[in-house]
C-alpha positions in Angstrom: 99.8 87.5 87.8 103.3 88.1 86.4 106.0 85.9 88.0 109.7 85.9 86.7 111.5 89.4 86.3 112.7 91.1 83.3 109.5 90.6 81.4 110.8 93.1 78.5 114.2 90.6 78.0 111.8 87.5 77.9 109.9 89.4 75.1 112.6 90.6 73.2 114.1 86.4 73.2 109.9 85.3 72.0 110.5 88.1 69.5 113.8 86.7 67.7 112.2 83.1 68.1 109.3 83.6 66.8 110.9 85.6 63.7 113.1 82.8 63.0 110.3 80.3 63.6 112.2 78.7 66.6 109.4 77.3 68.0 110.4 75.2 70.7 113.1 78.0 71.9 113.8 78.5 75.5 113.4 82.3 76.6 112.8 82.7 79.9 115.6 83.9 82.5 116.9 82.1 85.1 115.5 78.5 84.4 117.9 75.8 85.9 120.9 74.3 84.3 121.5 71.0 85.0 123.1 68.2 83.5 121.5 65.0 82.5 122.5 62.7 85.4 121.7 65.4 87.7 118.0 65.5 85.9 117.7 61.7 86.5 118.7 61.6 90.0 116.1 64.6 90.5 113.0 62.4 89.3 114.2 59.4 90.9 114.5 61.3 93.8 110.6 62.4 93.4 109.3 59.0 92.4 110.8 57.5 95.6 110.0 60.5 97.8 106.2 59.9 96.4 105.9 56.6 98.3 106.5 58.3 101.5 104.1 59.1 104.4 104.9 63.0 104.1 104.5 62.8 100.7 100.8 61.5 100.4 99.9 64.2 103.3 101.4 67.0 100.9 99.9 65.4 98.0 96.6 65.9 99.7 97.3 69.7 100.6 98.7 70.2 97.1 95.8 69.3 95.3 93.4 71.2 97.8 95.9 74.3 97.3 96.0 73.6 93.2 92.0 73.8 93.3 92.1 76.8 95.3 94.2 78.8 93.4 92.0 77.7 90.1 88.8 79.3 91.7 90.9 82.4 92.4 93.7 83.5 90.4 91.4 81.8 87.5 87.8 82.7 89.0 86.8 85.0 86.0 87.9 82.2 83.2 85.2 81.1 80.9 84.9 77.5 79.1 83.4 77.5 76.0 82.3 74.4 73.7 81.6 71.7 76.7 79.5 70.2 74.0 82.6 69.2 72.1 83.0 66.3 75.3 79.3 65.0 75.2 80.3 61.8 73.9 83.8 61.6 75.2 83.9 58.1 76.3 84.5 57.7 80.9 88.1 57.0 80.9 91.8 58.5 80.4 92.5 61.1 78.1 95.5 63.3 76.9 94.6 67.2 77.0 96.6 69.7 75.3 97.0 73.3 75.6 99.3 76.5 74.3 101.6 77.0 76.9 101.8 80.7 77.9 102.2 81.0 81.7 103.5 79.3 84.7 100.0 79.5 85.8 98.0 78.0 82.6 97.4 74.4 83.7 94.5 76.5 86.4 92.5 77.3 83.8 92.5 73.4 82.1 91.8 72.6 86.1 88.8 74.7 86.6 87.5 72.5 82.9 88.4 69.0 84.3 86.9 70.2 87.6 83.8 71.3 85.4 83.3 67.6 84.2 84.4 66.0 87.5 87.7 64.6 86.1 91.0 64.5 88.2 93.9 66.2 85.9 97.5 64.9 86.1 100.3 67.2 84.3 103.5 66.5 82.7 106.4 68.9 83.5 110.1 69.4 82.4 112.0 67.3 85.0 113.9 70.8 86.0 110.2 72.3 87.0 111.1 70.1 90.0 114.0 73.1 90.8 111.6 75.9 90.9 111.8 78.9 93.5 109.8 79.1 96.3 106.2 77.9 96.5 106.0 77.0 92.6 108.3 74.0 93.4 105.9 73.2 96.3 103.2 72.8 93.8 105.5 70.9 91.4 106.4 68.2 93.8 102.3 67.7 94.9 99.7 68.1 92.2 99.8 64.9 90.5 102.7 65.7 88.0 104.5 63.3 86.0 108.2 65.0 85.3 109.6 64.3 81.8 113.7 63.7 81.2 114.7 63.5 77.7 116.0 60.8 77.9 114.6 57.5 75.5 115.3 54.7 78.4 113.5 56.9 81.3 110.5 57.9 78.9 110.1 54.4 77.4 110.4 52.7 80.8 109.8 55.4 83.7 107.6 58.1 82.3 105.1 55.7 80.1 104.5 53.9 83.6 103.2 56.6 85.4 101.6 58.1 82.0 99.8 54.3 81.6 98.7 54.8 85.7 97.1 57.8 85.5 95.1 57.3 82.3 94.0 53.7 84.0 92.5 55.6 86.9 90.4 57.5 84.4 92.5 61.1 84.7 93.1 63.9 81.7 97.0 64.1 81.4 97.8 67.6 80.5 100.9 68.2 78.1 101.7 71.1 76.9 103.2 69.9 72.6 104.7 73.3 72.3 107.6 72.1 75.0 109.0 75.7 76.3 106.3 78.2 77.5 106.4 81.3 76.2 104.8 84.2 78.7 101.7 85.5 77.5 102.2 84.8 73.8 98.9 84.3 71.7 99.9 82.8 68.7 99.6 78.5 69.0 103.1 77.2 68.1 104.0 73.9 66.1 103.1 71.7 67.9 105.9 68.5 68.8 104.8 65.5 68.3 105.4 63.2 71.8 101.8 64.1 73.1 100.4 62.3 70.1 102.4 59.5 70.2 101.7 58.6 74.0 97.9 59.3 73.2 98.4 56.9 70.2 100.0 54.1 71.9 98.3 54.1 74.9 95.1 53.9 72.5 93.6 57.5 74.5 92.0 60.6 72.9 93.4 63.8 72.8 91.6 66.6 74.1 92.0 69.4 72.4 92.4 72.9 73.3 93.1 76.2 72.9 93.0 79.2 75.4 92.5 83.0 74.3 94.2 85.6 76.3 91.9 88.8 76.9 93.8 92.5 78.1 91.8 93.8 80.9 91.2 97.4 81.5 93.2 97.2 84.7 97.1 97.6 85.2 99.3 94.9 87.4 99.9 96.4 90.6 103.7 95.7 90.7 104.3 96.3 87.4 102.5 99.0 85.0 103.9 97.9 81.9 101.7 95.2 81.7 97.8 94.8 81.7 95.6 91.9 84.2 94.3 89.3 81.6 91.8 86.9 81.7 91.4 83.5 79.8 88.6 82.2 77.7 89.4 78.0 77.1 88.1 76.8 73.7 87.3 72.8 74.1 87.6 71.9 70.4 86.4 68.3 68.8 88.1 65.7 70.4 91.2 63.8 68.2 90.4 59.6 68.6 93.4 58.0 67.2 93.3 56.0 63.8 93.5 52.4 64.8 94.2 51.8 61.1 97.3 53.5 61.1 100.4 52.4 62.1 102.1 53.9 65.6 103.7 56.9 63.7 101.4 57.7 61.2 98.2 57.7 63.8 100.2 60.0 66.2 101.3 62.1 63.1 97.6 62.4 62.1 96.3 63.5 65.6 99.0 66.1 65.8 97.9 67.6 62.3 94.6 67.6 63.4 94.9 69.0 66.6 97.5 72.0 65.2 94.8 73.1 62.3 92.2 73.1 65.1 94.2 75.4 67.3 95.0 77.4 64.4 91.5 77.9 63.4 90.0 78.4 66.9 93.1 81.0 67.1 92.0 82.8 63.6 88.2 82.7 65.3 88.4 83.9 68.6 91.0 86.9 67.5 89.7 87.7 64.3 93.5 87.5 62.9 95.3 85.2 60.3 97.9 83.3 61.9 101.3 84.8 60.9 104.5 84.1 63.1 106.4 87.6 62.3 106.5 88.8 65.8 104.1 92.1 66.7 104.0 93.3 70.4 100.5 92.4 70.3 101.4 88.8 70.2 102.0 89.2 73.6 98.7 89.9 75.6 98.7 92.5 78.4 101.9 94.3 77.5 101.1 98.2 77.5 102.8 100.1 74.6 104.2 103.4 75.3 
């Protein structure tokens, strides 16, 4: 499923990112501009809407839709390495993921779904402004949007982190920030998903999904290829109690980045180089 036009201008902006190992570059179109009072008063706005009767009834059809959509749009994605989370201690974890679609948090749903765990997602506050029936889903699947802001994430933000991980949920956060469409390659990793995990004493989850072109062409646009989605569960990261707060988060991020790397160089059969090649992007059909 390709949402967002201009597909070829959003390749050519991963392309001069990637060859100037920009990493956390934004390159999709369109994306909302807003300032950062106006990104406060937006999750404000959702925390206190969230108490509301309305609210709890969409919550409930936004999780029933968010399930749905993971046994369809996702139905054909395949989980490999479950035995990696055989002795995963019950209780809250941080999952992590490479962030290549507007779509790729259904795939790390069908896995918590596997193993019967409710999933919770962290999104960029301006997710909350998406068109249409993304910011539907947004607003009522368990998010927890993310201002960059130090007083809102150290007050705010690691509330609602600390309340989801005590009711035993996998918070999904994407540590390469900006998603960049179908792109292969796992990105340097940032380190704030580490650091929550490391103060709030959790494990990170660790993985990494491959991207697979199918022999089939998108119906509204013939440039690009249907994919699929193969998710790798890699060992779980326990934090280094040892350590001190930066140094343990530091550590886990290390860890989990050589493990994406190497289940990258695995699964594809490639060494990871960042100079851009129009394969890096799956599905794109080459003329």
């Amino acid at each position: 499923m390709i949402i967002g036009e201009d597909r070829e201008k959003v390749i050519q902006n991963i392309k001069e990112a990637a060859n100037n190992r920009n990493f956390t570059a934004k390159v999709e179109i369109g994306d909302p501009v807003m300032t950062l009072d106006q990104r406060l008063k937006l999750v404000d706005d959702f925390w206190n809407h969230q108490n509301k009767f309305n609210s709890k009834v969409n919550n409930g059809i936004g999780h029933l839709i968010f399930r749905t959509l993971a046994n369809t749009i996702t139905h054909n994605t395949e989980v490999e390495g479950l035995e990696n989370l055989h002795d995963l201690p019950r209780g809250g974890a941080i999952i992590t993921s490479n962030h290549f679609s507007q779509f790729d948090s259904l795939p790390i749903k069908r896995l918590a779904d596997k193993v019967h765990i409710p999933l919770s997602i962290v999104i960029e506050d301006t997710n909350l402004m998406l068109p249409g029936f993304l910011r539907y889903l947004m607003n009522y699947v368990g998010t927890i949007p993310l201002v960059n802001s130090p007083n809102y994430i150290g007050n705010e933000f690691i509330k609602h982190l600390h309340d989801a991980l005590d009711k035993n949920s996998w918070v999904l956060i994407y540590p390469e920030q900006e998603m960049w469409w179908n792109y292969r390659k796992p990105r340097k990793l940032q380190r704030g998903a580490y650091y929550f995990a490391a103060k709030q004493n959790v494990p990170v989850i660790s993985t990494f999904v491959e991207i697979q072109d199918l022999p089939r062409l998108e119906k509204k646009n013939p440039d690009f290829y249907q994919t699929k989605y193969i998710v790798h569960v890699l060992p779980v990261i326990y934090p280094d109690v040892t350590l001190n707060l930066k140094k343990r988060s530091e550590k886990m991020m290390e860890q989990d980045y050589e493990q994406k790397v190497a289940a990258y160089e695995r699964v594809y059969g490639k060494k990871l180089d960042y100079d851009f090649t129009p394969w890096d992007i799956a599905g794109w059909r080459q003329k």
